[in-house]
N, C-alpha and C positions, 0 to 999 in steps of 0.2 A: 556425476553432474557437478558444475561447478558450483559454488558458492553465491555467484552471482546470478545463477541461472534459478537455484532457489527461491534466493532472494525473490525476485524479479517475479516469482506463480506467486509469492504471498498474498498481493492484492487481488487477484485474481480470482485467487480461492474464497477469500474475504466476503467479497462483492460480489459474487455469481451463489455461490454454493450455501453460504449462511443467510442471504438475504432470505430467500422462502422462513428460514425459521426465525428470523425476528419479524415478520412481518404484521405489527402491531400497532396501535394506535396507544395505547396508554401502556406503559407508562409514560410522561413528561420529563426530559432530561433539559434542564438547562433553558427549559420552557417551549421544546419540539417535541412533537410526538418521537417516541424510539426512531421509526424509520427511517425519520431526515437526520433523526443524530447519529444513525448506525452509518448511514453514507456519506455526510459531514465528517464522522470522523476517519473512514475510509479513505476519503480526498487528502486529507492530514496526511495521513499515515503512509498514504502513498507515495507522498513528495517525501516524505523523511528516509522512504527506506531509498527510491531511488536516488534521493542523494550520497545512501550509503552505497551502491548500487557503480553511481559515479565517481566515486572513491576508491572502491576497489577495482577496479577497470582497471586493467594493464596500459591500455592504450592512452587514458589519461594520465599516467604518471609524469611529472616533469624529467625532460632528456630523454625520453621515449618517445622517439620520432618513426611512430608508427604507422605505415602508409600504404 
């Protein structure tokens, strides 16, 4: 599987599979119950990897007129 295809179930995994186990009201991060800061940071973490994501893409490269 490729690297980018990895990548790409990270969030996935994140946000489906671990939500039931923080599914908490206290503790307070940042002055949110856990749950909104577990999927706040989720929504982060998602855009950072799929930027990395859009990085390594072939198809992206410059002079790679891929069609």
């Amino acid at each position: 599987m490729k690297l980018i295809h990895v990548l790409s179930t990270i969030p996935t995994i994140g946000m489906l599979f671990f939500l039931p186990l923080v599914n908490r009201v206290e503790p307070f991060v940042l002055g949110m119950p856990f749950i909104v800061f577990w999927i706040f940071l989720w929504v982060v973490l998602t855009s950072g990897i799929m930027a990395i994501v859009f990085k390594l893409d072939p198809a992206n490269q410059e002079g790679g007129d891929v069609e």
